[in-house]
C-alpha positions as CSV (number, residue, x, y, z in Angstrom):
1,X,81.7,62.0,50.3
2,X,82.1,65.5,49.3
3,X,81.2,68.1,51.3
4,X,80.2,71.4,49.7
5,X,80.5,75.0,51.6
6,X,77.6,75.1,53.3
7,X,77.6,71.9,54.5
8,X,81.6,72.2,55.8
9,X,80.2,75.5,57.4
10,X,77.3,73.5,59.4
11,X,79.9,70.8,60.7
12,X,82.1,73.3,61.7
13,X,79.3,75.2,63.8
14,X,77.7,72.0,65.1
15,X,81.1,70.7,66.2
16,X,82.2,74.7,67.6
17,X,78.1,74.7,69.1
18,X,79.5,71.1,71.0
19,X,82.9,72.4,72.0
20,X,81.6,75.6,73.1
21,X,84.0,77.8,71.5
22,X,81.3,80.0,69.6
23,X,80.9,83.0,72.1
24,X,77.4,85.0,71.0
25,X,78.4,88.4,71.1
26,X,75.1,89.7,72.1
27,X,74.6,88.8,76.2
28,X,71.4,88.1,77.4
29,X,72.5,89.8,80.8
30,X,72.9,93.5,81.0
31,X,76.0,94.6,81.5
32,X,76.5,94.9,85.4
33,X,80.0,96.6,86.1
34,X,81.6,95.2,88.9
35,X,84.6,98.2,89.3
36,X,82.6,100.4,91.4
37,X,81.2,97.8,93.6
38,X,85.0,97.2,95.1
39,X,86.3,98.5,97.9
40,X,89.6,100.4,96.5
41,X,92.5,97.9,98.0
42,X,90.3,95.4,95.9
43,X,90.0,97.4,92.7
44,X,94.0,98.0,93.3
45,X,94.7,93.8,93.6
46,X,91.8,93.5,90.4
47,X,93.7,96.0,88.6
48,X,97.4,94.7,89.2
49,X,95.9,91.3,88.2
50,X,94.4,92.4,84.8
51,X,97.6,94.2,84.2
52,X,99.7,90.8,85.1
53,X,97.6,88.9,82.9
54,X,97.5,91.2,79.8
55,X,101.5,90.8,80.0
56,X,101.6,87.6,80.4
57,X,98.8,87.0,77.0
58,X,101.3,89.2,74.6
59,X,104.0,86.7,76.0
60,X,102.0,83.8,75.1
61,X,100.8,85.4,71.7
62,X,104.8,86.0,71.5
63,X,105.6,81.9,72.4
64,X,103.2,80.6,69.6
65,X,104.1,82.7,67.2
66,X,107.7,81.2,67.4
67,X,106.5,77.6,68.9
68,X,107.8,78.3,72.4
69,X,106.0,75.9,74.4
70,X,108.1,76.7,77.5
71,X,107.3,80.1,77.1
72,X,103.6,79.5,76.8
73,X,103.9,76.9,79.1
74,X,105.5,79.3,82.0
75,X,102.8,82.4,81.1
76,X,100.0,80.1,80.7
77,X,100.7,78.7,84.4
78,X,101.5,82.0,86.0
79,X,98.0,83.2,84.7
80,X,96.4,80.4,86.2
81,X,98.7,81.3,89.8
82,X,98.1,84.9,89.5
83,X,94.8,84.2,91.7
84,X,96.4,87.9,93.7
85,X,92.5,88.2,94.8
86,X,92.9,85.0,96.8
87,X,96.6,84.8,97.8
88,X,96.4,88.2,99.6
89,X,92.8,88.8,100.4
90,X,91.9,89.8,104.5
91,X,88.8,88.4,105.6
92,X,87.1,91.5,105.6
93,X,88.5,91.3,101.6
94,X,86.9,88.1,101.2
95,X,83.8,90.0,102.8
96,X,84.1,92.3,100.4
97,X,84.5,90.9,97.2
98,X,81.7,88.3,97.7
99,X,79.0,91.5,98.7
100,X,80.2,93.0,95.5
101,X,81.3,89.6,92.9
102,X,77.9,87.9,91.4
103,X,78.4,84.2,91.0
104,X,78.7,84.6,87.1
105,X,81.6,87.0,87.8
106,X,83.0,83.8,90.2
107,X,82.8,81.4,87.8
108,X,84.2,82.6,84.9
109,X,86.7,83.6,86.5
110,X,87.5,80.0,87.6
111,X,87.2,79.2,84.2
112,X,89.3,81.6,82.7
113,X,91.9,80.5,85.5
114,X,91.3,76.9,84.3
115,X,91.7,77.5,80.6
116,X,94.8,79.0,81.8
117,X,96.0,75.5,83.0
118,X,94.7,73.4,79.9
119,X,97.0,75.9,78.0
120,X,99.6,75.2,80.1
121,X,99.6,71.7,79.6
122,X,98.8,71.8,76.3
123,X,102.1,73.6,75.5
124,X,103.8,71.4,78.1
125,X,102.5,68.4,75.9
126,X,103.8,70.3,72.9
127,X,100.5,70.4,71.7
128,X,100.4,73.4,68.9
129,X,96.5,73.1,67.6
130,X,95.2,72.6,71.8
131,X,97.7,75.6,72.4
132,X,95.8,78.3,69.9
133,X,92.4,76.4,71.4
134,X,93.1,77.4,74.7
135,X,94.4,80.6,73.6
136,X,91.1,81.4,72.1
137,X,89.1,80.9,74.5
138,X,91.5,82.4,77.0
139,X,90.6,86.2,74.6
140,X,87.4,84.7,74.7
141,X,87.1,84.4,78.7
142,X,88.4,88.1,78.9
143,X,86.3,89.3,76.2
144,X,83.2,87.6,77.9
145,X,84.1,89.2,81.4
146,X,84.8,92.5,80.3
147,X,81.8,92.8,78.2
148,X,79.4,91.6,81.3
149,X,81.6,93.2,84.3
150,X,83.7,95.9,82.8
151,X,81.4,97.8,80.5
152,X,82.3,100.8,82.9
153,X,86.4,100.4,81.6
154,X,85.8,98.9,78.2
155,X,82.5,101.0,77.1
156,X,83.0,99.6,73.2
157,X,81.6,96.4,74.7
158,X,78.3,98.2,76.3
159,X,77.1,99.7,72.6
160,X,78.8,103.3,74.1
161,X,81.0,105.5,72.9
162,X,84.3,106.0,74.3
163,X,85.0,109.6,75.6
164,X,86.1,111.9,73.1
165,X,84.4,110.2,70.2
166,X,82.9,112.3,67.5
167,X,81.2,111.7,64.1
């Protein structure tokens, strides 16, 4: 059978559709910043986080560019470790974050700390094509929060315009 472009195209959305890796840009949810609901000692463990995290993606990026699957291997996992919001939260922290963390925010966060861990393994495994999977929809996960809970930091994702910007 010979398939022609269109019909390649609907396989390939049908089979992303199942998989879930097609992310619709536009949310149904408003964007609800979460940045100025935390106390600050939690916006300083969020923000250290984000920052680990960002380093540890370009190192990734970095690993399967070359095919270092110990490299993605040992960033993937640290990502999925780097849980600082639970290893050093108080109870008053705990408190805290669930008065001011929806349980959207909660659970993609799990799953962005998950995917973390499938792309772990997958490197581990050796796996190239379930290594750029995971990486996907580990920018996906990030894109996803930050255009729900971040609008505040990343205002590109909220329709605004950054500060500064003219036409």
């Amino acid at each position: 059978m010979r398939l022609t472009k269109n019909t390649t195209l609907a396989v390939y959305l049908a089979a992303a559709a199942i998989t879930g890796i097609v992310v619709n840009p536009v949310f149904a949810k408003e964007a609800d910043p979460i940045g100025p609901k935390l106390t600050p000692r939690l916006k300083q463990m969020l923000a250290e986080e984000m920052l680990s995290v960002r380093q540890a993606a370009k190192q990734i990026l970095d690993g399967l560019i070359v095919g270092d699957h110990s490299l993605v291997a040992t960033q993937a996992q640290q990502i999925h470790d780097s849980f600082i919001l639970q290893r050093a939260l108080t109870a008053q922290d705990k408190k805290d974050l669930m008065k001011a963390a929806s349980p959207e925010f909660l659970q993609l966060d799990g799953e962005f700390h998950m995917t973390a861990k499938k792309l772990s393994e997958a490197a581990q495994h050796k796996d190239y094509e379930l290594q750029r999977f995971y990486y996907s929809r580990l920018v996906d996960s990030c894109q996803t929060c930050h255009s729900q809970f971040a609008t505040d930091k990343f205002p590109a994702f909220s329709g605004a315009q950054p500060e500064g910007h003219s036409h």
